[in-house]
Backbone of each chain as ProteinMPNN parsed JSONL, in Angstrom:
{"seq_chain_A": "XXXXXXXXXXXXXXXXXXXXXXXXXXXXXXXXXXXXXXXXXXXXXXXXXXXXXXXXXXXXXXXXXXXXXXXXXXXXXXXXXXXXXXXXXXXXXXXXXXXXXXXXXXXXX", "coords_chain_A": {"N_chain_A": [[103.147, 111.131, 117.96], [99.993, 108.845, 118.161], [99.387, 105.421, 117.651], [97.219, 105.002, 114.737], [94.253, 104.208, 114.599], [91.854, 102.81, 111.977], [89.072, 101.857, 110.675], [87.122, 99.47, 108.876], [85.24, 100.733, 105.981], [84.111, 103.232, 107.187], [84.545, 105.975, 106.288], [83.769, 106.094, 103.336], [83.659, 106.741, 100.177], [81.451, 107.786, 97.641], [81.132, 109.322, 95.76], [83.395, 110.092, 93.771], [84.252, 108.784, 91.32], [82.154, 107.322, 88.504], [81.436, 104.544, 88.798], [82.215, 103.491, 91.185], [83.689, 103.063, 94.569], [85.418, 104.783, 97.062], [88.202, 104.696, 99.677], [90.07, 106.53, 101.743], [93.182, 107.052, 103.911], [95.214, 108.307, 105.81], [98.544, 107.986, 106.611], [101.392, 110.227, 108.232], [102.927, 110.109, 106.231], [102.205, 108.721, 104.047], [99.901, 107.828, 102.298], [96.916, 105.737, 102.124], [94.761, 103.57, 99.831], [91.5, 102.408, 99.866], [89.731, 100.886, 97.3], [87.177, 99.326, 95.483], [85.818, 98.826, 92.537], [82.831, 98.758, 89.528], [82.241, 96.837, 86.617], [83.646, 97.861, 84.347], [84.594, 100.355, 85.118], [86.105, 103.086, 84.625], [89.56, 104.774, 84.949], [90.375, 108.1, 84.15], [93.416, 109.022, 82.467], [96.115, 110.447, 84.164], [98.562, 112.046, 86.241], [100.478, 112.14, 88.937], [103.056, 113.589, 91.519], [103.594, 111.611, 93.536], [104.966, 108.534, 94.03], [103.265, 105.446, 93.421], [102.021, 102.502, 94.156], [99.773, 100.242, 93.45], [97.596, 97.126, 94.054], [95.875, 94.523, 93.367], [93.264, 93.015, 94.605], [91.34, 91.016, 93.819], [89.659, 90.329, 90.888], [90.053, 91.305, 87.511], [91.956, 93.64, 86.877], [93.503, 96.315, 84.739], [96.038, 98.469, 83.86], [97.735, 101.366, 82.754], [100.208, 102.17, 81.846], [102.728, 105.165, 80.9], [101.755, 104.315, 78.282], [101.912, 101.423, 78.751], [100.545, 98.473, 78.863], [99.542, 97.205, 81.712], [97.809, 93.878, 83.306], [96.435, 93.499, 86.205], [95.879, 90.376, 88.156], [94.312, 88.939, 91.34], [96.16, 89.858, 93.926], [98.552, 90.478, 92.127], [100.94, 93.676, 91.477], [101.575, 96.46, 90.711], [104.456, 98.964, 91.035], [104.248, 102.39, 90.125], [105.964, 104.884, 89.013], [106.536, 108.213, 90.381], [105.078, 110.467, 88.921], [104.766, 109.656, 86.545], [102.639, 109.191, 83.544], [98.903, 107.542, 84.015], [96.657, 105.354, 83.984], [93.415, 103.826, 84.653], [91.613, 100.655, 84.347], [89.077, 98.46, 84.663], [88.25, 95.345, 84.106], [86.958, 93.432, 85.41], [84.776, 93.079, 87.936], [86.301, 94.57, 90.353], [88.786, 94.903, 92.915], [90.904, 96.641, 95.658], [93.862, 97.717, 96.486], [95.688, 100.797, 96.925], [98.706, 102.643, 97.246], [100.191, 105.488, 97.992], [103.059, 108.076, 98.271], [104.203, 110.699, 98.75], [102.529, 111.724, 101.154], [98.581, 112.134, 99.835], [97.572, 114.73, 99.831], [95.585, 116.349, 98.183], [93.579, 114.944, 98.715], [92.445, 114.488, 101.139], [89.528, 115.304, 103.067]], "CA_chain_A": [[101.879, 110.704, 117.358], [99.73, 107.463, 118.894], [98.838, 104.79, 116.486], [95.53, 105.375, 114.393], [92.786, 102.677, 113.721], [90.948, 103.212, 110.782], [87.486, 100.327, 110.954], [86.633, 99.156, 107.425], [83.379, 101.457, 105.825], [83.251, 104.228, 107.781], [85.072, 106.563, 105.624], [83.648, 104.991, 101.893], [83.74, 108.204, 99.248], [81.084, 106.765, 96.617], [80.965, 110.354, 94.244], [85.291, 110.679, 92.92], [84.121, 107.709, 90.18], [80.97, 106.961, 88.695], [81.011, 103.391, 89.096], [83.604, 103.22, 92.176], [83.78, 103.903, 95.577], [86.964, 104.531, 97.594], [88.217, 104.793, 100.914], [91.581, 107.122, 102.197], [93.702, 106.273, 105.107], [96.125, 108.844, 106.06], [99.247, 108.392, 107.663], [102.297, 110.855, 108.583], [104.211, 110.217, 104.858], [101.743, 108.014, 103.046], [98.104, 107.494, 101.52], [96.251, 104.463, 101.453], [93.22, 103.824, 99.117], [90.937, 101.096, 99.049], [88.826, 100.922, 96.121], [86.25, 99.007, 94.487], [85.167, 99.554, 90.876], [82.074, 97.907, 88.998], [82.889, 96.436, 85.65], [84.22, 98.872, 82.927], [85.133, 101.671, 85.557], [88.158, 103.84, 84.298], [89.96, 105.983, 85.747], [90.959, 108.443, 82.817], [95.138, 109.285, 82.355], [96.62, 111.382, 84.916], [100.237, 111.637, 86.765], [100.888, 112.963, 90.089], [104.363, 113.331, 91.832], [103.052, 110.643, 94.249], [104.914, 106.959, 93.595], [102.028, 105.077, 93.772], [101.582, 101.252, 94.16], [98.389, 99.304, 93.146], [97.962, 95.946, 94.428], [95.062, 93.733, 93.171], [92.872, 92.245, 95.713], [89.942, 90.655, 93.11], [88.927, 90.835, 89.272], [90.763, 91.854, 86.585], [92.454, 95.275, 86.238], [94.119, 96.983, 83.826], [96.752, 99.218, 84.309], [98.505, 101.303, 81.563], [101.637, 103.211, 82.509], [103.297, 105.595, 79.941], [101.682, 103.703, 77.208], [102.203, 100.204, 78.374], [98.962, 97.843, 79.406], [99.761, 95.89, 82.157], [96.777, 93.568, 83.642], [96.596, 92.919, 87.343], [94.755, 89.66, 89.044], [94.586, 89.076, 92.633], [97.371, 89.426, 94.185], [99.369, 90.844, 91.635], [100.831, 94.651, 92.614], [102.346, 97.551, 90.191], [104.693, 99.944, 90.765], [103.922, 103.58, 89.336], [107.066, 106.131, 89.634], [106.123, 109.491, 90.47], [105.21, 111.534, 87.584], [104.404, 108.611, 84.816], [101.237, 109.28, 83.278], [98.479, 106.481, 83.899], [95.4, 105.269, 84.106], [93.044, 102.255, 84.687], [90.411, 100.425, 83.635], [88.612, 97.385, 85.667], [87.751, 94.327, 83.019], [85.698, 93.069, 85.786], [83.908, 94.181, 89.31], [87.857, 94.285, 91.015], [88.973, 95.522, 94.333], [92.368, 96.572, 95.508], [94.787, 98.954, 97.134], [96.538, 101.769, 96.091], [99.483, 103.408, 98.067], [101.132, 106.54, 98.083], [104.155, 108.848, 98.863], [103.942, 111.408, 100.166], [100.641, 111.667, 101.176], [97.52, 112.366, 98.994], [96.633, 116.076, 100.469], [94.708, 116.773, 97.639], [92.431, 113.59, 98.541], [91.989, 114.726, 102.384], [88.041, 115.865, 102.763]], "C_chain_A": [[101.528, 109.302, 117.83], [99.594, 106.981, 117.391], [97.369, 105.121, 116.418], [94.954, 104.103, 114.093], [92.259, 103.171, 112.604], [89.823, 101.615, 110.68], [87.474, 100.876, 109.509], [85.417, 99.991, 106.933], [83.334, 102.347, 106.442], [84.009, 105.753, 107.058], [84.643, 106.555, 103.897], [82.924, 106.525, 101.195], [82.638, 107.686, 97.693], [81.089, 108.213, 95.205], [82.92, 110.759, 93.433], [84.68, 109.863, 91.511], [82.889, 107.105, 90.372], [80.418, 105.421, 88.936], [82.196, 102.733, 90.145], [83.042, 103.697, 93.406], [85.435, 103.506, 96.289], [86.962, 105.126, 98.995], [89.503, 105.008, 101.468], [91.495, 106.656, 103.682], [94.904, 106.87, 105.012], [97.017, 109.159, 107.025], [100.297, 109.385, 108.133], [102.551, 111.131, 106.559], [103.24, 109.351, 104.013], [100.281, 108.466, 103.464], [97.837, 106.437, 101.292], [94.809, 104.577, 100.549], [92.502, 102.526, 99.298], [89.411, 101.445, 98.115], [88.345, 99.993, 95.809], [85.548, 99.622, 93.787], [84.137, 98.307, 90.779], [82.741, 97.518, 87.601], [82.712, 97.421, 84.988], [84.192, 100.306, 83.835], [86.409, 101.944, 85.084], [88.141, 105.112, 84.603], [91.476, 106.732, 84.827], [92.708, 108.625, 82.993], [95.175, 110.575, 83.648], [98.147, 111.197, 85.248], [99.594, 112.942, 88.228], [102.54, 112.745, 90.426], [104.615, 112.317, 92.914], [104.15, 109.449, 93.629], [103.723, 106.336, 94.311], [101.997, 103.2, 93.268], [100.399, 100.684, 94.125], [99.004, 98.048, 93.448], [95.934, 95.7, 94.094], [94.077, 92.752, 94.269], [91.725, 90.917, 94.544], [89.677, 90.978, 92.006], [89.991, 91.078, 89.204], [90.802, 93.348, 86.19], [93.65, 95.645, 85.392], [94.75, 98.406, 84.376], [98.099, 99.816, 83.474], [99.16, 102.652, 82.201], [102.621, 103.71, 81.525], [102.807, 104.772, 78.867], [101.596, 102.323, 77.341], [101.119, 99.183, 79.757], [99.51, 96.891, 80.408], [98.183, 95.479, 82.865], [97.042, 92.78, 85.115], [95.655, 91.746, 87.526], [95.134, 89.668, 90.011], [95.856, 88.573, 93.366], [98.905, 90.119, 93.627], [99.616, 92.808, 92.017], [101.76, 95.227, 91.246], [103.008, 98.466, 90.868], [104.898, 101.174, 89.922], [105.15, 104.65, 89.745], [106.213, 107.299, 89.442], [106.33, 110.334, 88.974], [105.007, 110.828, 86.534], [102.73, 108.528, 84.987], [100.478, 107.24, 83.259], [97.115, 106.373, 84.209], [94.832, 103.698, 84.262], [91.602, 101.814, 84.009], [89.823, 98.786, 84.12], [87.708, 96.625, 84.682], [86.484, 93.647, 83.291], [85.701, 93.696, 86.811], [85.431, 93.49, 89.733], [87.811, 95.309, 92.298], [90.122, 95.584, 94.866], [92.517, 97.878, 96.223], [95.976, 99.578, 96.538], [97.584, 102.571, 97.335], [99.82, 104.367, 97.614], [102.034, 107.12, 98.763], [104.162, 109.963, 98.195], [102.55, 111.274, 100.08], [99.844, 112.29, 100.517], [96.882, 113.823, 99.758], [95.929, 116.393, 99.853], [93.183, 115.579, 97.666], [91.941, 114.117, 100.531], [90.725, 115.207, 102.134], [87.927, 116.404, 104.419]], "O_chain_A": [[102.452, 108.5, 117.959], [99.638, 107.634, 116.348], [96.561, 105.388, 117.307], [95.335, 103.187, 113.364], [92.414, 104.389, 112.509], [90.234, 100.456, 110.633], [87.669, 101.999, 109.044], [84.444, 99.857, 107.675], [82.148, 102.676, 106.483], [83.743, 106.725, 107.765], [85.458, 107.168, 103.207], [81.965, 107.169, 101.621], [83.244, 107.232, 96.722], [81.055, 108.003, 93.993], [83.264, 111.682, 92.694], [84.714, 110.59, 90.518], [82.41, 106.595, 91.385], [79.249, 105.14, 89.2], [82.88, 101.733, 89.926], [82.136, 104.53, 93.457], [86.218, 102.564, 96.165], [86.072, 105.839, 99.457], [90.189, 104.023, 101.74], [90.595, 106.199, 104.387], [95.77, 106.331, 104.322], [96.885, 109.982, 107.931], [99.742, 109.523, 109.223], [102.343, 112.148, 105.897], [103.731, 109.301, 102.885], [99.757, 109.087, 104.389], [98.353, 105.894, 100.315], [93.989, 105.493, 100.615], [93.031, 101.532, 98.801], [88.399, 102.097, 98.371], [89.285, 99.204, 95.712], [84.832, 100.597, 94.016], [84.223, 97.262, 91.424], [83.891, 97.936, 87.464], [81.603, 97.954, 84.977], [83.785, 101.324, 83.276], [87.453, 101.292, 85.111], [87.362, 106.065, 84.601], [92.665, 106.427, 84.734], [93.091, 108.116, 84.046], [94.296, 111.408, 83.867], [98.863, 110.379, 84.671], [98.837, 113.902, 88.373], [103.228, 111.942, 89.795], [105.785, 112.123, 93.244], [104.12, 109.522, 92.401], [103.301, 106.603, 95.436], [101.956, 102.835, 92.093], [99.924, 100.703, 95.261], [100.183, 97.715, 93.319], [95.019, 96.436, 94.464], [94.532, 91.652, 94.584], [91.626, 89.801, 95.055], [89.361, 92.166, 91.933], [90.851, 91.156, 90.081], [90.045, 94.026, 85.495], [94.737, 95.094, 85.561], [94.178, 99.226, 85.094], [99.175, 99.222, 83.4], [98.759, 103.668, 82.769], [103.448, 102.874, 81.162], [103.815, 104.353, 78.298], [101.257, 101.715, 76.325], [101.056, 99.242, 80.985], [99.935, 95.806, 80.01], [97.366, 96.384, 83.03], [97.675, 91.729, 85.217], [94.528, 91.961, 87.082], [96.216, 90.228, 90.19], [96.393, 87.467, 93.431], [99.952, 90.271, 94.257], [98.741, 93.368, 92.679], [102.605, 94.467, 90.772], [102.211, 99.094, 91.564], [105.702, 101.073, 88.995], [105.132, 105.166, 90.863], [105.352, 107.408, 88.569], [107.293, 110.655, 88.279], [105.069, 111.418, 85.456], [101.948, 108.13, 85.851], [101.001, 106.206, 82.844], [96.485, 107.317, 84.685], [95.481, 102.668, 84.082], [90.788, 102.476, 83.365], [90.538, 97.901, 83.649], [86.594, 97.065, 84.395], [85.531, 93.327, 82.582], [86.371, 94.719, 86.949], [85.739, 92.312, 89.552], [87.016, 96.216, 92.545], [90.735, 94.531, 94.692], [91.707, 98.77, 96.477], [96.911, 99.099, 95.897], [97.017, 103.054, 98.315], [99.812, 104.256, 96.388], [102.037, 106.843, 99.963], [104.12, 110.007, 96.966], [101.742, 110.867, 99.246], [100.278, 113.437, 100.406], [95.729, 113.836, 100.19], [95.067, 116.985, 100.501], [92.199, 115.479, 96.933], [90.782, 113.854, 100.848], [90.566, 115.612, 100.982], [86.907, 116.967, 104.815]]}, "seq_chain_B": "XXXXXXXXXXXXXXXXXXXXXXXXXXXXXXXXXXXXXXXXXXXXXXXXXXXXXXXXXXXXXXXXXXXXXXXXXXXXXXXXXXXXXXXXXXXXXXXXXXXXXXXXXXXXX", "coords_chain_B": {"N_chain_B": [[112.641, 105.588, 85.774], [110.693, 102.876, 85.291], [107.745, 101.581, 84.543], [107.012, 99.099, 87.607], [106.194, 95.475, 87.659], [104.829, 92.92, 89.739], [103.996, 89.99, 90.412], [102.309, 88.058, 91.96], [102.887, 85.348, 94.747], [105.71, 85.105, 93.718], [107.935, 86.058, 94.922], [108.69, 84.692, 97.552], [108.57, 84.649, 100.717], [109.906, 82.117, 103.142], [111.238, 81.551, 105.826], [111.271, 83.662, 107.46], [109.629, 84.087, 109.694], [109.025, 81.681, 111.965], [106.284, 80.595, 111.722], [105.119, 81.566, 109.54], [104.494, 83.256, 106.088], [105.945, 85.886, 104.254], [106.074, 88.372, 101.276], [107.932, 91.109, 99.895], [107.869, 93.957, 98.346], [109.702, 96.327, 96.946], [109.181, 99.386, 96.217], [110.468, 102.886, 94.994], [110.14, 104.699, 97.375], [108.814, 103.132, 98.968], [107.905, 100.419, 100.699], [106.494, 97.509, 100.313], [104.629, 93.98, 102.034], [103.535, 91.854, 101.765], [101.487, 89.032, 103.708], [101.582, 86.312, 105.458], [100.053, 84.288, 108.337], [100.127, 82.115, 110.313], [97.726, 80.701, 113.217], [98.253, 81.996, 115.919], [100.733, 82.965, 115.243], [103.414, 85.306, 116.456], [105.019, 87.985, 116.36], [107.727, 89.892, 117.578], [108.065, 92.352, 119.539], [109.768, 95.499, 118.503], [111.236, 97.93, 116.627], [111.427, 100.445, 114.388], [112.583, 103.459, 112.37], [110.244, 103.696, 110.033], [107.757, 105.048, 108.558], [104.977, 103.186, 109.28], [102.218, 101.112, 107.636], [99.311, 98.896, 108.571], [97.302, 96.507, 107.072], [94.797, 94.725, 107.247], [94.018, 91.653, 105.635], [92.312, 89.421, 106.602], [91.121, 87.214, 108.826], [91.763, 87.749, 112.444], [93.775, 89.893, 114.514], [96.051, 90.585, 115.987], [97.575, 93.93, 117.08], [99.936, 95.159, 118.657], [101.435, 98.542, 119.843], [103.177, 100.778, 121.177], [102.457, 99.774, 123.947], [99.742, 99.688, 123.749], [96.815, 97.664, 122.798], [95.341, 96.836, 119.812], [92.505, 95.611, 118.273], [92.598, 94.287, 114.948], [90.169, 93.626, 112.192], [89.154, 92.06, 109.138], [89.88, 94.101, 106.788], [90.188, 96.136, 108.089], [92.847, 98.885, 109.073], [95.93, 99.967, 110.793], [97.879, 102.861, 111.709], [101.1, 103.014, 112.297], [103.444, 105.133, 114.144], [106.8, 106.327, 112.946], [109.45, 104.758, 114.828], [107.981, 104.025, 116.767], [107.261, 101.293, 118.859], [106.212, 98.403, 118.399], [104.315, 95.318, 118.218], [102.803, 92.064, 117.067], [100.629, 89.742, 117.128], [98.823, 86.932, 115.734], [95.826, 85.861, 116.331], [94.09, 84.357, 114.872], [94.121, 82.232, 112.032], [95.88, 84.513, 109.928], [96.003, 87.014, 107.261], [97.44, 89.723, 105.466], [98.484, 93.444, 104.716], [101.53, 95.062, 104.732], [102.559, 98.422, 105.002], [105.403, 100.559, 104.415], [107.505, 103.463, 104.821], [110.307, 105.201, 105.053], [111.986, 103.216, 102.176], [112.263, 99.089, 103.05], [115.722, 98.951, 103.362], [116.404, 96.495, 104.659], [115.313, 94.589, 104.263], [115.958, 93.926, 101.673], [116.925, 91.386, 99.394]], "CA_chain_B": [[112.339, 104.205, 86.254], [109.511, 102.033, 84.17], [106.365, 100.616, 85.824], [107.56, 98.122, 87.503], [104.813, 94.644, 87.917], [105.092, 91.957, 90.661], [103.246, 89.055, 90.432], [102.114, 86.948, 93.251], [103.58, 84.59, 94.79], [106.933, 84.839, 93.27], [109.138, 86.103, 95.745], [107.456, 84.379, 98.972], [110.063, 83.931, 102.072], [109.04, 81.419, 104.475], [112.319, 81.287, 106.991], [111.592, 84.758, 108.267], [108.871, 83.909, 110.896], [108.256, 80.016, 111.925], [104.809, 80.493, 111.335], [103.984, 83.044, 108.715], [105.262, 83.526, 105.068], [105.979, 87.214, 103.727], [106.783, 88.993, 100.372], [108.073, 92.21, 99.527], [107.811, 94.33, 96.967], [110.102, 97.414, 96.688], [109.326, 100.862, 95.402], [111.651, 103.719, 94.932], [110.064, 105.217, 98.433], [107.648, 102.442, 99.761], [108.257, 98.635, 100.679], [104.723, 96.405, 100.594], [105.053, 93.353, 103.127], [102.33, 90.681, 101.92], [102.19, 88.17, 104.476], [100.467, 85.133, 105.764], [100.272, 84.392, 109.3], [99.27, 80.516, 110.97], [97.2, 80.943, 114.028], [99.499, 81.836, 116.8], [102.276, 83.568, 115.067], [104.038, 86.631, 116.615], [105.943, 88.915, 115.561], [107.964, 90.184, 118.483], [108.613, 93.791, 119.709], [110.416, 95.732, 117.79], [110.874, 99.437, 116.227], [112.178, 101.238, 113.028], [112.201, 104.939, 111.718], [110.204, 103.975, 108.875], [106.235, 104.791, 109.512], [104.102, 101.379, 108.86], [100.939, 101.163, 107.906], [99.055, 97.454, 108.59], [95.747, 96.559, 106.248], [94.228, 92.889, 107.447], [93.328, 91.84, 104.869], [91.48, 88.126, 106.481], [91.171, 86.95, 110.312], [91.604, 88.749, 114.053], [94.932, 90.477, 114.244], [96.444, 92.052, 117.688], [98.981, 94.886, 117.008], [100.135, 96.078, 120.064], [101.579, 100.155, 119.895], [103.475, 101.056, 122.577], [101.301, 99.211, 124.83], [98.279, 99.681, 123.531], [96.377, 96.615, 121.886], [94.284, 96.718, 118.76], [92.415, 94.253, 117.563], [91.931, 94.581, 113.77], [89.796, 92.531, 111.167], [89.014, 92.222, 107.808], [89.549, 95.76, 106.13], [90.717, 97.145, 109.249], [94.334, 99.233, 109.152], [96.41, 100.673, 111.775], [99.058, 103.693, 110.896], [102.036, 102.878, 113.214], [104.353, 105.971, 113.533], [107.831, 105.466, 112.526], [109.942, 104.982, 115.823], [107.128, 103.416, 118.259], [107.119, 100.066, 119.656], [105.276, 97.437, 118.159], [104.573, 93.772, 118.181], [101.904, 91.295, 116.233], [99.898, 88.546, 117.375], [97.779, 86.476, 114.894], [94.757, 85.299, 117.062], [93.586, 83.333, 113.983], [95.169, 82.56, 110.571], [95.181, 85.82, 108.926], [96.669, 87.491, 105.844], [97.098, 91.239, 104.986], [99.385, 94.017, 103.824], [102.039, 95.798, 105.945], [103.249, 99.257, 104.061], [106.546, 101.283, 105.187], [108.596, 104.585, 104.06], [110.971, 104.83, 103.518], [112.556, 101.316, 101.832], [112.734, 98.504, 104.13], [116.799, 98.252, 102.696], [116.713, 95.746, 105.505], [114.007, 93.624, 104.051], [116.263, 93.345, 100.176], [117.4, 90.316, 99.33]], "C_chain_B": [[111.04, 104.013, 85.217], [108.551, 101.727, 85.576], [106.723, 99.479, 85.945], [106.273, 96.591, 87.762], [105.608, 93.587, 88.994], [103.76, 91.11, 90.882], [103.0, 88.151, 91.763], [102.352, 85.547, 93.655], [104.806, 84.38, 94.083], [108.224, 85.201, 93.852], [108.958, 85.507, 97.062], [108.929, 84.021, 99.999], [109.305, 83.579, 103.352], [110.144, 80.721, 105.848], [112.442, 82.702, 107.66], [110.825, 84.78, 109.757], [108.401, 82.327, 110.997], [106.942, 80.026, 111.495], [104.443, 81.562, 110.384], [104.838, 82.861, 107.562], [105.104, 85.352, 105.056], [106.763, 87.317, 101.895], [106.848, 90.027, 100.216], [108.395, 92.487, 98.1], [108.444, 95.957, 97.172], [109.812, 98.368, 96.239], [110.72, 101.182, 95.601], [111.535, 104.461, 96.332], [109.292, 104.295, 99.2], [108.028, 100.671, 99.68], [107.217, 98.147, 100.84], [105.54, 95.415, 101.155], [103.504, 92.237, 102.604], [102.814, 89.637, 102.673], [100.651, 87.874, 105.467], [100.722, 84.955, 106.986], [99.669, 83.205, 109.805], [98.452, 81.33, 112.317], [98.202, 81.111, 115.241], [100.477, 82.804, 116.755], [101.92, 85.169, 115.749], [105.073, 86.838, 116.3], [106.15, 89.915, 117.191], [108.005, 91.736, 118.814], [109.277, 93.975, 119.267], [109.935, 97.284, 117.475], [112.033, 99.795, 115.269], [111.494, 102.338, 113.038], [111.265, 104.676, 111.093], [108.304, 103.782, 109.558], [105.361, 103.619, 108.742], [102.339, 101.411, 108.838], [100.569, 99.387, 108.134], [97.888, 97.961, 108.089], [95.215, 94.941, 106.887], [93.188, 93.072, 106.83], [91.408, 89.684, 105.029], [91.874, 87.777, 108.036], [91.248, 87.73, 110.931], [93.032, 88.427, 113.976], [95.516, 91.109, 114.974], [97.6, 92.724, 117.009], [99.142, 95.326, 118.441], [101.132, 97.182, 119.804], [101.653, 100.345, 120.865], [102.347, 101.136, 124.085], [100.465, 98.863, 124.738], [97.822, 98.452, 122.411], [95.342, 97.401, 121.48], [94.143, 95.831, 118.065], [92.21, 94.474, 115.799], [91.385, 92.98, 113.003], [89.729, 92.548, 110.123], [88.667, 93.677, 107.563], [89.871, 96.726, 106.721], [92.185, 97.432, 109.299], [94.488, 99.623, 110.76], [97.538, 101.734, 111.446], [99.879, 103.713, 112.507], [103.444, 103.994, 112.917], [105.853, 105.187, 113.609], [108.648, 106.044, 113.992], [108.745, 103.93, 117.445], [107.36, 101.875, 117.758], [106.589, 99.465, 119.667], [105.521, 96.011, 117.929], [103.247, 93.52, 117.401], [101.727, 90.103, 116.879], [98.867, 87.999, 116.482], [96.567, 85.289, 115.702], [93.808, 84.209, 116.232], [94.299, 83.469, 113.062], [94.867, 83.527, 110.132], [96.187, 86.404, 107.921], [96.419, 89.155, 105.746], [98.936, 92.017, 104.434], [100.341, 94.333, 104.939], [103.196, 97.032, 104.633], [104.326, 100.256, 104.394], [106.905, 102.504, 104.001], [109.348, 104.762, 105.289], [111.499, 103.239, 103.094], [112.596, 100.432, 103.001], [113.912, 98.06, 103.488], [116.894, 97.0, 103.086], [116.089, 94.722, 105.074], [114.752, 93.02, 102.48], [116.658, 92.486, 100.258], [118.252, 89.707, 98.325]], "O_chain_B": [[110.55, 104.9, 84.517], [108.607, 101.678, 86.805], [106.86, 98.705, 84.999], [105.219, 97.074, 88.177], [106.835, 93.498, 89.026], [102.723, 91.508, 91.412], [103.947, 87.666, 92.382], [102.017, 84.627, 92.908], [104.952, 83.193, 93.791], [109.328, 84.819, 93.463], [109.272, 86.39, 97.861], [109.926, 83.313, 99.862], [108.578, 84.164, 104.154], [109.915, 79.753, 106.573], [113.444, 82.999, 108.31], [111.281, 85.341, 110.753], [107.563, 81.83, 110.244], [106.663, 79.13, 110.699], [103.496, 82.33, 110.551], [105.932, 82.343, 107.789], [104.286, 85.964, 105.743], [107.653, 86.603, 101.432], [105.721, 90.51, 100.322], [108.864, 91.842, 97.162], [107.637, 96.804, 97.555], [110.519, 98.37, 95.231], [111.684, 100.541, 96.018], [112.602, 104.932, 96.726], [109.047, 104.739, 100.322], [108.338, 99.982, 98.707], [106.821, 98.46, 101.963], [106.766, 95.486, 101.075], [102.56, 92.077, 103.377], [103.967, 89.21, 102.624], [99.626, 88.419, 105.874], [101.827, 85.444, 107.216], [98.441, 83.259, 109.727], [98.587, 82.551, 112.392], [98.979, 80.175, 115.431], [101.003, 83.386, 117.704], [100.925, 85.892, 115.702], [105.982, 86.069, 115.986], [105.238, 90.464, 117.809], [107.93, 92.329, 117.738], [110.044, 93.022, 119.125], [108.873, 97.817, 117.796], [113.226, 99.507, 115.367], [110.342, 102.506, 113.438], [110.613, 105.696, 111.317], [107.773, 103.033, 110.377], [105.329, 103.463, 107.521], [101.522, 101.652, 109.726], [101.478, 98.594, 107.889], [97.384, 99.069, 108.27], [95.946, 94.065, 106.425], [92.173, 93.764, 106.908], [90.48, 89.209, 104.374], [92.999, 88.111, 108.409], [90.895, 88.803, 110.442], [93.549, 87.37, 113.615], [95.616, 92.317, 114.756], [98.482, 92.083, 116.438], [98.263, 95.83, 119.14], [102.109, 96.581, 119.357], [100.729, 100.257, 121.673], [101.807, 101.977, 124.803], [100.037, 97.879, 125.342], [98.401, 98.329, 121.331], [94.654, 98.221, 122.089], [94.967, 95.23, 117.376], [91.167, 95.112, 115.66], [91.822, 91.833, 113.099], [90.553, 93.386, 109.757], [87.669, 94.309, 107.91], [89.928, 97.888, 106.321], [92.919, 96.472, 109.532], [93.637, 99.619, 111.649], [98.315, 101.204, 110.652], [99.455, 104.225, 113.543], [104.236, 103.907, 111.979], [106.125, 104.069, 114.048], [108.632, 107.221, 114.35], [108.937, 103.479, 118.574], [107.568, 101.441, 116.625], [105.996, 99.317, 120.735], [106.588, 95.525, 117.554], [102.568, 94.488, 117.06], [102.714, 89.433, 117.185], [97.858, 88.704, 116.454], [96.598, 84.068, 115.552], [93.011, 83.425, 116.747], [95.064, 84.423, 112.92], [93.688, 83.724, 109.837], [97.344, 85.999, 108.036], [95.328, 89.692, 105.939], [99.981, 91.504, 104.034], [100.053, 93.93, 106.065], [104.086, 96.725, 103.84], [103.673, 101.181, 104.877], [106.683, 102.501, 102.79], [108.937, 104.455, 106.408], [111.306, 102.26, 103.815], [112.971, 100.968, 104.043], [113.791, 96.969, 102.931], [117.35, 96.184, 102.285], [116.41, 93.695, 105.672], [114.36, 91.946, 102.024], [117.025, 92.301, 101.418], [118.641, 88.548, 98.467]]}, "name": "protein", "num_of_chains": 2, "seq": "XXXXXXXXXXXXXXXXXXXXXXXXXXXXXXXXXXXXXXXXXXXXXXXXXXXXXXXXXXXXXXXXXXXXXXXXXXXXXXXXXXXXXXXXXXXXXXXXXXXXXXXXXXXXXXXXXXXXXXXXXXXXXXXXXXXXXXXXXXXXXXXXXXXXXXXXXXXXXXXXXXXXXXXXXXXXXXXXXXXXXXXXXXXXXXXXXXXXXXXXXXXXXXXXXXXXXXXXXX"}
């Protein structure tokens, strides 16, 4: 396999979340996301078998994992184990990256 | 495992590249790589199993892939498979992510 480029915007998904847009980036074994939300986007409870890392680029997000609220600012970065229910919720207009393992096939288009 | 949080700036290692800081952040399958880069710095040839994604996340950014240069900029990734032959040049100060599977063990500290 060569290396892939992926250019910023040309991929940008604006209908998954009504006040979001996001943007996959799929390599071999992982999923990237980048996302921006407007203020008070949430993104209701779920779990996948995915571990999944959030990392904070901007604004204040919220990030509640089995029950327990944590609040990202920029910079700051969660790990999510595979299979723990969670969800988010963006305090203000925030922007950030989300990883995965294995890769997001149900997010391919 | 719990959700684990990592705050910024708190693990920062600045004796791994003369010119650049980095921090990692462990998962259970994924190692994050935040990391700062002066104008100048490279990051020599080199190759691991583990497939790498790069995000730049600020400045002009050469990866070179078995041979092949790419320039990336703000917002721009590259998915580097695991096993090829890559190096880094920071053509201006720049900052971004760098994401691996499996663990970089090599990277714990």
């Amino acid at each position: 396999m060569a290396a892939k480029i992926h250019r910023s915007g040309t991929s940008v998904i604006t209908d998954m979340f009504p006040k979001g847009q996001v943007e996959f980036i799929h390599g071999e074994t992982m999923t990237v996301n980048l996302w921006q939300f407007e203020q008070g986007c949430d993104v209701p409870p779920h779990q996948h078998p995915h571990e999944q890392i959030v990392h904070c680029l901007e604004g204040t997000f919220e990030v509640t994992v089995d029950g327990e609220v944590l609040v990202l600012g920029a910079g700051d970065s969660v790990v999510i184990p595979g299979g723990a229910e969670h969800a988010a919720h963006a305090r203000t207009a925030s922007r950030g990256i989300d990883i995965f393992h294995p890769v997001r096939e149900d997010y391919r288009r």
